[in-house]
N, C-alpha and C positions, 0 to 999 in steps of 0.2 A: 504494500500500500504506500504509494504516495505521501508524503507530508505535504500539509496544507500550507497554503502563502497566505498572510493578509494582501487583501486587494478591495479595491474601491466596488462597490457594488452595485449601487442604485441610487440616482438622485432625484427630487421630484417638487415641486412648489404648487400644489394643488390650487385651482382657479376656481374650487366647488366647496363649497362648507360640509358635503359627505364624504362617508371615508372612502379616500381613494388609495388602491391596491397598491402598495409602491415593490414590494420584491415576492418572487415567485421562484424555486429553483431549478433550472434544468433538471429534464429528466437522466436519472442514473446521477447526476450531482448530491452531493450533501454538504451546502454549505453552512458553517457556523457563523451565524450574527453576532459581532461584536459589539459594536457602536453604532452608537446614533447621535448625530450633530443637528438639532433644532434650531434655527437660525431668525430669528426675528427680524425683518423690514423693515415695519413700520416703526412710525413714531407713538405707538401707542400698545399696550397692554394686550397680548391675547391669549388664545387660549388651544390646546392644541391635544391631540389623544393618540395612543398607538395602540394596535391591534396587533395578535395572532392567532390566527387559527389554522393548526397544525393539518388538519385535513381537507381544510373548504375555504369558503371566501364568508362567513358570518363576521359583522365585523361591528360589537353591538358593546354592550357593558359585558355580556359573559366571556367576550374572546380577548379584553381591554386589560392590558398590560399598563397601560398610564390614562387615566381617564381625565378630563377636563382639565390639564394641569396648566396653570400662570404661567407668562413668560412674557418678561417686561419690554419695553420698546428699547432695540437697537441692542439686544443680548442673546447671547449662545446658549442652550445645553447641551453639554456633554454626556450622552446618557450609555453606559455601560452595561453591556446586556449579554445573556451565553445562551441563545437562539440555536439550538440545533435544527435544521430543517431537513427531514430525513425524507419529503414525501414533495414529490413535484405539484401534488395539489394543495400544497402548505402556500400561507400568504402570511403578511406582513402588510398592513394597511396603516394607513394617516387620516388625521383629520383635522381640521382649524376651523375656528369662525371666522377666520380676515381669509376670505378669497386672493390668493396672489401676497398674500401676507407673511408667509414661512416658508424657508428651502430646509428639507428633510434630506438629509446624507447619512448612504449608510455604508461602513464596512464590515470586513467578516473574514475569516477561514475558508476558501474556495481552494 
C-alpha cells in the first residue's frame, strides 16, 4: 500500500445559502480529510455549517459536524478534522447565510 500525501483537495465559495456538496471521493480512493480553512469576505458577521455523511448526500442537523457556527468579518478558521472517507458515495457539504460570502478549502491524505 501506498502512503498517503497531503494535497489540496477541494475549494468552493457557495453562491446559495443550502448546503452545497463540496468533496466527494473517487471511486476505489480513500481519502482522509484533514483541514478545513473557513474564510470570511465580508465585512460582516456570519455564519457557516459543515456536513458529512459517510454514505449519501443528507446534509441536515443529523449528518452536521459544525452547525451554525460564528465567524466574524475578514477572519479565518482553521478547523482540524480526521475524515476518513472510505465510500465514493460519502460527501462533505457546506453551508452559509452570506451567498458569495465564504471560500471553504479543504485538505487531506489522498
Amino acid at each position: 500500500m501506498a502512503s498517503k500525501k497531503l494535497k489540496f483537495l477541494k475549494k468552493t465559495k457557495p453562491a446559495v445559502t443550502t448546503p452545497v456538496q463540496v468533496f466527494s471521493p473517487k471511486v476505489g480512493e480513500q481519502p482522509v480529510v484533514t483541514q478545513m480553512i473557513v474564510t470570511n469576505l465580508t465585512s460582516k458577521t456570519v455564519q457557516f455549517s459543515l456536513f458529512f455523511d459517510p454514505e449519501g448526500s443528507t446534509f441536515d442537523e443529523t449528518t452536521a459536524l459544525i452547525w451554525l457556527a460564528n465567524l466574524d468579518a475578514g477572519t479565518a478558521d482553521f478547523i482540524e478534522l480526521n475524515i476518513p472517507m472510505n465510500s465514493s458515495s460519502g460527501n462533505i457539504a457546506v453551508s452559509t447565510n452570506e451567498p458569495d460570502g465564504i471560500n471553504f478549502t479543504i485538505f487531506g491524505l489522498e
